[in-house]
N, C-alpha and C positions, 0 to 999 in steps of 0.2 A: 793355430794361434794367430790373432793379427795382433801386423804388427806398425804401430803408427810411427811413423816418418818425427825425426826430433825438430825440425822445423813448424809442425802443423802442431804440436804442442806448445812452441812458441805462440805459435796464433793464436793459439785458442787464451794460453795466458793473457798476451797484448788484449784481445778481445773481452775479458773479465773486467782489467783493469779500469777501463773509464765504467762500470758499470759501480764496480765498487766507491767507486770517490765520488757518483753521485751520492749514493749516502752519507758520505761525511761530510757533504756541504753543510756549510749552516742556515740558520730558516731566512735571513733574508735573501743571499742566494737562490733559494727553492721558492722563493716567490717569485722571483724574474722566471723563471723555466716554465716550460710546458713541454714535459717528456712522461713518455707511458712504456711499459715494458709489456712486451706482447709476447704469449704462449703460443705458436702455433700448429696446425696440422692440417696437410693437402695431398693431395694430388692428380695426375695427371694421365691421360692418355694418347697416343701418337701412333702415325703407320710414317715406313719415312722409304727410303730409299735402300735400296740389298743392296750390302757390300757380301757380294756371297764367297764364303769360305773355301780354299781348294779344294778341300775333300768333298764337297758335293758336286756328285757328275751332274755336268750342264745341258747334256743330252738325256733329258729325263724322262725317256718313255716308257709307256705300259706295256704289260704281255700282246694286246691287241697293234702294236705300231703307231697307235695315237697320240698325242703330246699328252705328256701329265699332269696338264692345266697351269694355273695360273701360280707363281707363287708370291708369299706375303709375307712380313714380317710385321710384328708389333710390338709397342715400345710404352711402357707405363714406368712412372715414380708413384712414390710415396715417401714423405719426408716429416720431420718435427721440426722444432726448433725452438730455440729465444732469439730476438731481438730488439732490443731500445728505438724509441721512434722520437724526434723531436722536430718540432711544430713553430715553424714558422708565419711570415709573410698572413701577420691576421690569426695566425692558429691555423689555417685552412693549408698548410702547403705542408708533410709530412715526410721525414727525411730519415730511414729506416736502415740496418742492417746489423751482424750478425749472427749467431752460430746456427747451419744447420743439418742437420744427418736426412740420408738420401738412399731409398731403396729403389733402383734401376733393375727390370726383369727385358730382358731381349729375349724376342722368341720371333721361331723362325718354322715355316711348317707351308706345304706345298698342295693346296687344292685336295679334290678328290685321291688323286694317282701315289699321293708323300711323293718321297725323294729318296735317293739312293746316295748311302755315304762310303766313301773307301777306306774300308778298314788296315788294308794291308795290299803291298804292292811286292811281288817276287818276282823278278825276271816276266815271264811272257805270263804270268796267274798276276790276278786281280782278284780280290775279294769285296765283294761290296754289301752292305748292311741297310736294309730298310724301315726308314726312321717315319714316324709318327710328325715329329716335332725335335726339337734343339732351344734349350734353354740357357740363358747366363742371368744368373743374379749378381749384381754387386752392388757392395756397399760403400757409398760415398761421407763423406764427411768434407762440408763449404761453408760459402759466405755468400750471402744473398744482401744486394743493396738495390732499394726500391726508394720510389718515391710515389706521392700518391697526394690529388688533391681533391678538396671538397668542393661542389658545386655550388654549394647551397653560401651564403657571406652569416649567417648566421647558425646559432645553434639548435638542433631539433634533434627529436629522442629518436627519428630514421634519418639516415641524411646520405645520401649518394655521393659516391667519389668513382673516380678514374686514379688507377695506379700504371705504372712501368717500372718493369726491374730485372736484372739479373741476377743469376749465381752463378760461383766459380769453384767447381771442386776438385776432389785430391780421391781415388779409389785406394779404401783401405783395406779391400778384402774381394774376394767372389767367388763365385762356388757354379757346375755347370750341372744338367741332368740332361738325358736322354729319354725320349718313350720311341720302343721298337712299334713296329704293326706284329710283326710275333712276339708275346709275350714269354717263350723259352727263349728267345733272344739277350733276355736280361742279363744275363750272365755276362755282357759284353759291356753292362755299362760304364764300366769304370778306364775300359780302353776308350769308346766314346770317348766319353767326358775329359780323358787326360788328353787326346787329341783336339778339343776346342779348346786350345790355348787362348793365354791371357791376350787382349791385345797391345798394341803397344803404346799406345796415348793414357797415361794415368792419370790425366789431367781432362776435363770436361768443363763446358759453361753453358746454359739456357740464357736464354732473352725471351719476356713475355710480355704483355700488358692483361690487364683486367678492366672490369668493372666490378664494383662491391656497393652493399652500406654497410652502415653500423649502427648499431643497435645500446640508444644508452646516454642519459643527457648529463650534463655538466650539472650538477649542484653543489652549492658553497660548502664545503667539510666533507663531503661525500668521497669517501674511499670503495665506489661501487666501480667495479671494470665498465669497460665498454666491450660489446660483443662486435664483432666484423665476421660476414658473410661474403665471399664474391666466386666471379664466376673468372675464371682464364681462358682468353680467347686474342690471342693464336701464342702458341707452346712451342718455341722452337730451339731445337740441339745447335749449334754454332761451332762445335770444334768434330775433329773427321776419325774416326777408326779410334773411339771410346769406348764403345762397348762393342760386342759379338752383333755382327749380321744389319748393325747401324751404320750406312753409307754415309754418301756425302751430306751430313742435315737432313734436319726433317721439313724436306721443301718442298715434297710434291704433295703431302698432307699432316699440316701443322697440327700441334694437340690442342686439347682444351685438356680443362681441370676445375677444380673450384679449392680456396681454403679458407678454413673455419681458426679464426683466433682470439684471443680473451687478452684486452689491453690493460693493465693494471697502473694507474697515476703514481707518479712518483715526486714527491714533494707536493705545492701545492699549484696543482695545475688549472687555468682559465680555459674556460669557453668558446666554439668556434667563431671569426668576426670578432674578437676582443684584442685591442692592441697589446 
């Protein structure tokens, strides 16, 4: 069962509330504005730096005396969300953030050779278990604040921007799996997996920039969305021992990503380049 923290439900209240009093604005109010409410859906992928776990022996050779190759980890999201975006400086300058939920998989997995995990420790016996791979999923629930401007001073039905943003999350859950290289080994997953403990940071932030357009022109009454397409380039972790097998940031190989979202006008909004 998860179990949400009564502060982060606070947040998400606080975060409703200016959404909802834009609609009870009255219409001349909603003619000063230029705010759009954005659905969206992205994500990401990353390799970053092993924070390696005790139980994986560091001397990891094969029956032959060879090293057991190189090892890797890697790091992807996947997230949703809403967001309110509002439009400054011309309309062109866009000032975003927001609710949004975060699927973070850690995986960890060693070359040709795997890796050897220590199941159990007895006096002078050691028991150790040979893994395929090490998984952690968790599930986040944040707040993403971006900004983002158009290049273009006027308004066109493609039109280029440059964004920058962060998000700040809170881990409301996660769940670990194991793959052995023996397949009657399975029988052991659940010791595995209760041995990759939680870690201890439940607290995580990204910093990114993009490139995008959007797709979708301003006409007068038109309650048509705008589309936005971009790419994310460079995707980087900022806080340490958040997730399983995620070291110091993702600094020796930043991620990219892309996200796809549907801006919906609220009230009666102008034109990009219209004062």
């Amino acid at each position: 069962m998860i179990k949400i923290p009564s502060f982060l439900i606070i947040i998400f209240l606080l975060a409703l509330l200016p959404v909802s009093t834009l609609f009870a604005q009255d219409e001349q109010t909603a003619k000063k504005r230029n705010l759009k409410l954005a659905f969206e859906f992205g994500g990401n992928e990353a390799g970053s730096k092993i924070a390696e776990h005790e139980r994986i022996r560091k001397d990891n050779y094969s029956n032959n005396g060879t090293f057991g190759g190189r090892r890797h980890h890697s790091f992807s999201t996947t997230y949703f969300g809403v967001k309110p975006e509002f439009f400054v400086a011309n309309n062109r300058l866009g000032i975003a953030s927001g609710l949004r939920f975060t699927v973070v998989t850690s995986e960890y997995f060693s070359g040709r050779e795997k890796f050897l995990w220590k199941a159990e420790e007895n006096g002078l016996n050691t028991s150790y278990f040979k893994l395929e791979n090490l998984r952690q999923k968790s599930h986040l629930v944040g707040v993403p604040i971006e900004v983002r401007f158009f290049l273009n001073n006027r308004e066109l039905p493609f039109q280029f921007y440059l964004k920058a943003g962060a998000s700040f999350n809170y881990r409301i859950s996660y769940e670990n799996s194991a793959e052995f290289v023996s397949k009657v080994m399975n029988r052991h997953k659940n010791l595995v997996e209760s041995q990759l403990s939680e870690e201890e940071n439940a607290f995580s932030s990204f910093a990114y920039t993009s490139i995008g357009f959007k797709i979708g022109k301003f006409r007068e009454g038109s309650r048509m969305p705008w589309g936005n397409f971009e790419f994310t380039l460079p995707y980087f972790l900022l806080t340490n021992r958040s997730f399983a097998f995620a070291g110091n940031g993702i600094n020796d190989n930043p991620g990219i990503g892309v996200q796809l979202s549907l801006q919906f006008p609220i009230g009666k909004n102008a034109p990009i380049g219209s004062n």
